[in-house]
C-alpha positions in Angstrom: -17.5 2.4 20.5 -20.6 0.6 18.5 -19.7 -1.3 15.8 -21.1 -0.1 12.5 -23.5 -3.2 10.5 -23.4 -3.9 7.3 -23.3 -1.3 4.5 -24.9 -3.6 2.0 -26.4 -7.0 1.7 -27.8 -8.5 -1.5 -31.8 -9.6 -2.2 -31.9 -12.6 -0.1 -34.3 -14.1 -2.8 -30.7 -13.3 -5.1 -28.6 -16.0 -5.0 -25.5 -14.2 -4.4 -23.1 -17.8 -5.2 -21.9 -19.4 -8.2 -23.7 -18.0 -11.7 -24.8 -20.7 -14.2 -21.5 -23.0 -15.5 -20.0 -22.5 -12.1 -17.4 -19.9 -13.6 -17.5 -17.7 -10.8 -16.5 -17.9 -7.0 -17.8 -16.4 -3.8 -14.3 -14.6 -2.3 -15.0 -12.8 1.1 -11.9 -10.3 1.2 -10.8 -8.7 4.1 -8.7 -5.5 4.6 -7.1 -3.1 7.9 -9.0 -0.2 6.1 -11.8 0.7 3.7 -10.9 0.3 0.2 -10.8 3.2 -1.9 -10.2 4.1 -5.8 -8.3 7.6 -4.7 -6.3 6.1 -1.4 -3.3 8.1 -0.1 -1.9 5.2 0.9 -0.6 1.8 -1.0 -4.1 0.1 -1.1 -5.3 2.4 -3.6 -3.6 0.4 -6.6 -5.3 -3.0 -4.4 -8.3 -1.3 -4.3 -8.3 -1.0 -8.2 -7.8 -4.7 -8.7 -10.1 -5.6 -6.0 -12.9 -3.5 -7.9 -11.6 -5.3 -11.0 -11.8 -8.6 -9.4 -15.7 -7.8 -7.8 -17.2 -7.5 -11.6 -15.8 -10.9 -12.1 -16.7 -13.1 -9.0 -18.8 -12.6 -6.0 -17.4 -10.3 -3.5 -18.0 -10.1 0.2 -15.6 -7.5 2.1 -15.1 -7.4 5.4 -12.7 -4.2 6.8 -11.3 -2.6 9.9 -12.3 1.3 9.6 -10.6 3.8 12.4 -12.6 6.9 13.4 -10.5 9.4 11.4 -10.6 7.5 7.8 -12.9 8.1 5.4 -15.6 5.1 4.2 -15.3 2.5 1.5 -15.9 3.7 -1.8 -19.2 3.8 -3.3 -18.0 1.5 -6.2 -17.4 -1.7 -4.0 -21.0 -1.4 -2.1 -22.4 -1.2 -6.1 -20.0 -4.5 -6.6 -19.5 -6.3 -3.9 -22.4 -8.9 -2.5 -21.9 -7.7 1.0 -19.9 -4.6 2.5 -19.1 -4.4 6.3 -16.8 -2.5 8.5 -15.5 -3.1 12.1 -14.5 -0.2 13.8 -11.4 0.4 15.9 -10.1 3.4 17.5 -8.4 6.0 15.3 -4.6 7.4 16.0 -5.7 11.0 16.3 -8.5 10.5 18.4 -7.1 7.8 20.9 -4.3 8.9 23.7 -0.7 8.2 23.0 -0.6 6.3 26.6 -3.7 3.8 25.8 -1.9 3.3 22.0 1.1 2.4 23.7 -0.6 0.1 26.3 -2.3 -1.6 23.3 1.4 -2.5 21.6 2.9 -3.8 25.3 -0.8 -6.3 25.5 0.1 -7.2 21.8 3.8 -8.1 22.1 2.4 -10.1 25.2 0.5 -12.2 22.9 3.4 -12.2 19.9 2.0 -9.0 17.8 3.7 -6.0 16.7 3.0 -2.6 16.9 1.0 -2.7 13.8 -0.9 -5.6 13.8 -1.7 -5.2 17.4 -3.8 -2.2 15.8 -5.6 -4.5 13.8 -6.4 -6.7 16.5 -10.1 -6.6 17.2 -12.0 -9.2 18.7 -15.2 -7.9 16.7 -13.8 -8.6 13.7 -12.7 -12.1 14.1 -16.3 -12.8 15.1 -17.9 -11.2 11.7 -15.1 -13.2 10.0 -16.1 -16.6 11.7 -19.4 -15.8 10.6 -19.6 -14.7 7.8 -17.2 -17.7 6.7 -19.8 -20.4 8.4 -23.2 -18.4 6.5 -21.6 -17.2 3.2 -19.6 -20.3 2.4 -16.7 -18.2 0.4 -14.4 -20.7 -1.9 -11.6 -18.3 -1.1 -11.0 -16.0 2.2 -8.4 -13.2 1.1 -6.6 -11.5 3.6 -4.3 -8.5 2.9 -1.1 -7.4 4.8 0.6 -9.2 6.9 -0.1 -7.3 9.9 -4.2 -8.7 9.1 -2.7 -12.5 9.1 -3.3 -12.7 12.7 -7.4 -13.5 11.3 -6.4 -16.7 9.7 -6.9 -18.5 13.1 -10.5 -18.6 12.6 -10.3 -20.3 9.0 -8.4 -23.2 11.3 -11.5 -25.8 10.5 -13.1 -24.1 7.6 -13.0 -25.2 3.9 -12.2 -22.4 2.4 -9.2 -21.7 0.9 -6.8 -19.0 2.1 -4.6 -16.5 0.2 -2.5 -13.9 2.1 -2.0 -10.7 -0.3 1.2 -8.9 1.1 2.0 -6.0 0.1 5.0 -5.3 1.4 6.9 -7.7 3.7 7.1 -6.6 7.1 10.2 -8.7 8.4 11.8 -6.9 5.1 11.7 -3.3 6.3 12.1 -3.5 10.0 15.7 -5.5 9.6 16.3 -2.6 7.0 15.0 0.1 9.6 16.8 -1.7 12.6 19.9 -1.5 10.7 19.7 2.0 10.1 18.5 3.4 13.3 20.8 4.0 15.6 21.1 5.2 19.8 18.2 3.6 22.5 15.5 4.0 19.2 17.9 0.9 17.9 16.6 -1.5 21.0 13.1 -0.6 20.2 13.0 -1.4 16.6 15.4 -4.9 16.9 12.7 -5.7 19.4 10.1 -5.0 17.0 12.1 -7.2 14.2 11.8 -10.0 16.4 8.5 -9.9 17.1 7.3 -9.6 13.1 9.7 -12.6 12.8 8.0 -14.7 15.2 4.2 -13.7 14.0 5.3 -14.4 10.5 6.1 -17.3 11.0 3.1 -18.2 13.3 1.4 -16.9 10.6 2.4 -17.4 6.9 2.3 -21.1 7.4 -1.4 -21.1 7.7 -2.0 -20.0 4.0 -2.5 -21.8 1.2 -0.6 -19.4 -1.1 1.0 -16.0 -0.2 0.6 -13.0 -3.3 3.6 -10.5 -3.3 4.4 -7.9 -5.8 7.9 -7.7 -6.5 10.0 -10.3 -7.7 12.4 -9.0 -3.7 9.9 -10.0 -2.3 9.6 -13.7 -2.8 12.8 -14.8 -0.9 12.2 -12.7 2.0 8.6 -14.1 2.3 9.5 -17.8 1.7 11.9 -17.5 4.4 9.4 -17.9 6.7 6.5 -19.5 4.8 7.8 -23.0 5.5 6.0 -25.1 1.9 3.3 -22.7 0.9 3.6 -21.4 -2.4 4.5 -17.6 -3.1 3.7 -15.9 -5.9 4.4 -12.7 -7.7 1.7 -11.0 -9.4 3.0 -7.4 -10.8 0.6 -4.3 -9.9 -1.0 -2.1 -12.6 -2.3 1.5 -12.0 -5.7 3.1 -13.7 -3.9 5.6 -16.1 -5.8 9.0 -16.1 -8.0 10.1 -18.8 -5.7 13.4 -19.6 -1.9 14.0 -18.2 -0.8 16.5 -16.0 0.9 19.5 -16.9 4.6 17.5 -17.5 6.6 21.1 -16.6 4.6 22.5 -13.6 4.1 25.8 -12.1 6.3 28.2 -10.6 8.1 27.7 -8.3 9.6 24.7 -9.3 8.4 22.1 -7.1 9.8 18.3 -6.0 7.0 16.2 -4.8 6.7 13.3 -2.5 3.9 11.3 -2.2 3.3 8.5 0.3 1.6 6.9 3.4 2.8 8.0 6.7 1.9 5.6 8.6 4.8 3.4 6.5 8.3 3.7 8.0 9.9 3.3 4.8 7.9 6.2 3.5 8.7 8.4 7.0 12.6 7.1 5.9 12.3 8.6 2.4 10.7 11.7 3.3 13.2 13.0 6.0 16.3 11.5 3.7 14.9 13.7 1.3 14.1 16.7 3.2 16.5 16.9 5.3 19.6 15.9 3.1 18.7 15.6 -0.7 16.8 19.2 -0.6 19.0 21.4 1.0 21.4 20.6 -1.8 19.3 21.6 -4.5 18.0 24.7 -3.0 21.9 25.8 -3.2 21.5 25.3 -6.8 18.3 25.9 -7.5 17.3 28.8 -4.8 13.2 29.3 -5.3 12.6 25.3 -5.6 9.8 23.9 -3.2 9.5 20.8 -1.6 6.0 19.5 -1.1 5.3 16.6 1.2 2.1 15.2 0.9 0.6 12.0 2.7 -2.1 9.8 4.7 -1.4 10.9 8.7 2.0 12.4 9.0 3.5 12.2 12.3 5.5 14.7 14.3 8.8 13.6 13.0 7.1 14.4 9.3 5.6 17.4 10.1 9.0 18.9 11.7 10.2 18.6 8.5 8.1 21.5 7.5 9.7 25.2 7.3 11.4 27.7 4.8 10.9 25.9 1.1 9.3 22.4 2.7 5.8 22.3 3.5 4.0 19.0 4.9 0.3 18.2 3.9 -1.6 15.1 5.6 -4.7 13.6 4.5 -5.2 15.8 1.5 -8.7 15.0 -0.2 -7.0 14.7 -4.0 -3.5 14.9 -4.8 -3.9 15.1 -8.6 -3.1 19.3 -7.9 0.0 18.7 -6.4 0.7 16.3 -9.1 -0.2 18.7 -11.4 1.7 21.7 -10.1 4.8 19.4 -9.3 7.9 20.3 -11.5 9.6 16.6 -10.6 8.2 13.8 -8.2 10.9 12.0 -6.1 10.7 8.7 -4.7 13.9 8.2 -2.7 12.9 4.7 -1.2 15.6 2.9 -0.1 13.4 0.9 3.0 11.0 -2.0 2.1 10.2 -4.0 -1.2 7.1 -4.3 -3.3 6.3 -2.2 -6.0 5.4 1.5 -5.2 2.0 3.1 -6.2 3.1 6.2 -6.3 5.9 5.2 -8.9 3.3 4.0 -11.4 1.1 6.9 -10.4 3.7 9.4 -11.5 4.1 7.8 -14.9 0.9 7.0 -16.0 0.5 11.0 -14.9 3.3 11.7 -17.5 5.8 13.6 -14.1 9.0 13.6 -14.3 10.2 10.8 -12.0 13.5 10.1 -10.1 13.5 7.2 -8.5 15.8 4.6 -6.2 16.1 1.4 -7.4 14.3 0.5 -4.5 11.3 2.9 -5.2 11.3 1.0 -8.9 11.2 -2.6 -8.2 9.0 -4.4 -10.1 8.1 -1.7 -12.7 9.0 -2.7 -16.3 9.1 0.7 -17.5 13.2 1.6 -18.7 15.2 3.9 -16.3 16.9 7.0 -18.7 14.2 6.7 -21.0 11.0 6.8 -18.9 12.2 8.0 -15.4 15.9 8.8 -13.9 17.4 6.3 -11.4 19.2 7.1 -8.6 21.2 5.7 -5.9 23.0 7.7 -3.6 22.2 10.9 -1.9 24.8 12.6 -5.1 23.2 10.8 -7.8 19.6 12.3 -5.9 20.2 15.3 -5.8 21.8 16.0 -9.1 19.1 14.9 -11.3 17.1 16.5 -9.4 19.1 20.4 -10.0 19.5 18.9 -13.7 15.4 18.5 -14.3 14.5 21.6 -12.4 17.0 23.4 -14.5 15.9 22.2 -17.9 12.1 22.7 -18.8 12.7 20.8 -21.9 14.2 18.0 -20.7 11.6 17.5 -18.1 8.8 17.6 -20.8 10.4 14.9 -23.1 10.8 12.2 -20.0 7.3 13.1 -19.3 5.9 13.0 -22.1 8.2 9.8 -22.9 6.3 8.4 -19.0 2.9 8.7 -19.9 3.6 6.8 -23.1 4.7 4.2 -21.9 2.1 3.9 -19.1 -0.6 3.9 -21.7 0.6 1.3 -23.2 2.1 -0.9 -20.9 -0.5 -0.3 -17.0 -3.3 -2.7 -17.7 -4.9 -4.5 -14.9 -6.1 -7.4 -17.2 -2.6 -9.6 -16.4 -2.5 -9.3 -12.9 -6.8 -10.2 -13.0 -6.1 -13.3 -14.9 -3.3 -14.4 -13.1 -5.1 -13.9 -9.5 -8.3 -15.9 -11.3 -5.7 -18.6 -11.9 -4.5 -18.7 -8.3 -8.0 -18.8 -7.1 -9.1 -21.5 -9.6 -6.2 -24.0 -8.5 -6.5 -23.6 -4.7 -10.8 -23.4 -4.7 -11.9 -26.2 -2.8 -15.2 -28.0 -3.9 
């Protein structure tokens, strides 16, 4: 497969470096997709503060891109002073057997499942170059399963920040714990091996970014000295709400990534034992599924009330249409897009504690938390049931999310980061 050059490059009679006063950096950010402002995944609220960051400082992106996603967003080649993409094979257009040949090569060399897909010789050479011509103050690298690429920065003066979005290590104990029969062998396999590369890894930073205050501990674990910080997500708030009561019938919604098992957990929890017991209350409610590349055990869920949709071009009409959103995480840590999404939309939102981590916004008032599978399902009958009641914690959502999701806290603080660990 031919790799793709660059989207963009700047004037080279533009100097694409520091501005007069020396008050901005050259960052060269790199990324195991194309960013995007309307992402069905969790980079979408990255991809905001990325776009944020690119008005401010001199932006060079470097990304994987599989066959079956769609290109970087048009805002980033307007932004950015360079734009490239590697490309690697996509899941739905590569055999199951060469997939699973790639994960056995890449435990071989200490990589799990998911950063073995990242692994791509390609890039690492674009990375080394681009580091060597463009002379970045700061190389970026987000997710830990992209860490693998801090290798090449070995002799290089650049500094290097690791933004992780969600702690690998974290969720697959969580998901080994859980998971029961042979499937239990595979996944305490696959715990040891994101063990081992974090800590090959996470050492090699400078500073690692998380976005939930769980998420510190379980990083520095394995980070040996370098510093961690916390720096809360934010979430561009829509210019107009979505209806807060919904259409007929009354419809739960679930929104998330696929291709994350603690979203895959939450879905079938949710489907297959949180649903069920509302449908005896509430008999015409719909469950709507919706998500970047569901897999089979995703789209088996689909039947009777529950129906699956993958890689939908907009979700702002199920949003729309959706009496309730659910987010029963109870996998993983960081904060959870598709919590702030639902608020700053004005939904009604029931939430886990672990779906809510991080977000500042007050559980009763602006969303309902839930724990258990009781406390689930409940509110949900209880919201579906009362029209009113929905439109008041809506209503009382959105508020808040217009006041309280701006991006200019988590900018400044990231600036600050970069400022302290820039090298001259």
């Amino acid at each position: 497969m031919a790799d793709v050059p660059a989207i963009h490059k700047p004037d080279p009679a533009v100097d694409p470096g520091r501005r007069p006063g020396g008050e901005r950096l050259r960052l060269l950010v790199c990324t195991p997709f194309a960013p995007r402002l309307d992402a069905r995944h969790g980079g979408r609220a990255t991809a905001q503060l990325l776009a944020r960051i690119a008005e401010r400082h001199d932006v060079a992106l470097l990304f994987l891109r599989a066959d079956d996603q769609e290109p970087v967003d048009d805002v980033f080649v307007g932004r950015c002073a360079l734009v490239e993409e590697v490309r690697v094979p996509g899941r739905d257009s590569e055999r199951a057997s060469l997939r699973r040949a790639r994960w056995a090569s890449g435990a071989f060399r200490g990589l799990p499942p998911w950063a073995a897909d990242c692994r791509s010789p390609r890039f690492a050479t674009r990375l080394r170059e681009l580091v060597a011509d463009w002379k970045p103050d700061v190389v970026e690298i987000h997710l830990q399963a992209m860490a693998q690429y801090v290798s090449v920065l070995a002799d290089r003066p650049a500094a290097r920040i690791l933004l992780d979005y969600d702690p690998p290590s974290g969720w697959a104990d969580e998901l080994a714990r859980e998971t029961g029969g042979p499937r239990r062998l595979a996944r305490r396999a696959e715990l040891a091996l994101w063990r081992r590369y974090e800590r090959a890894t996470r050492r090699r930073f400078d500073a690692i970014v998380v976005f939930a205050e769980r998420d510190v501990p379980v990083v520095a674990a394995t980070a040996g000295s370098v510093r961690v910080v916390r720096i809360p997500l934010a979430l561009d708030v829509p210019a107009e709400p979505f209806d807060p009561l919904g259409e007929e019938p009354p419809t739960v919604l679930f929104v998330g990534g696929f291709g994350h098992p603690p979203n895959v957990d939450a879905a079938r929890w949710l489907a297959g034992s949180i649903f069920p017991r509302v449908v005896e209350h509430v008999p015409n409610a719909r469950l709507e599924l919706v998500g970047d590349r569901p897999g089979a055990d995703v789209r088996d869920l689909a039947g009777d009330a529950v129906s699956v949709h993958g890689s939908v071009p907009d979700v702002s009409p199920y949003l729309n249409r959706a009496a309730v959103v659910a987010a029963p995480i109870r996998l993983g840590g960081s904060m959870r897009g598709k919590v702030l999404e639902a608020l700053g939309g004005g939904k009604a939102l029931v939430a886990t504690p672990r779906a809510a981590e991080g977000v500042e916004a007050v559980p009763g008032e602006h969303y309902v938390l839930a724990s258990t599978e009781d406390e689930l399902s409940e509110a949900l009958i209880a919201l579906l049931r009362d029209p009113g009641a929905r439109r008041q914690l809506a209503e009382r959502a959105r508020a808040w999310a217009e006041e309280s999701l701006s991006w200019e806290r988590s900018v400044l603080e990231l600036e600050r980061l970069y400022a302290g660990l820039a090298r001259p």
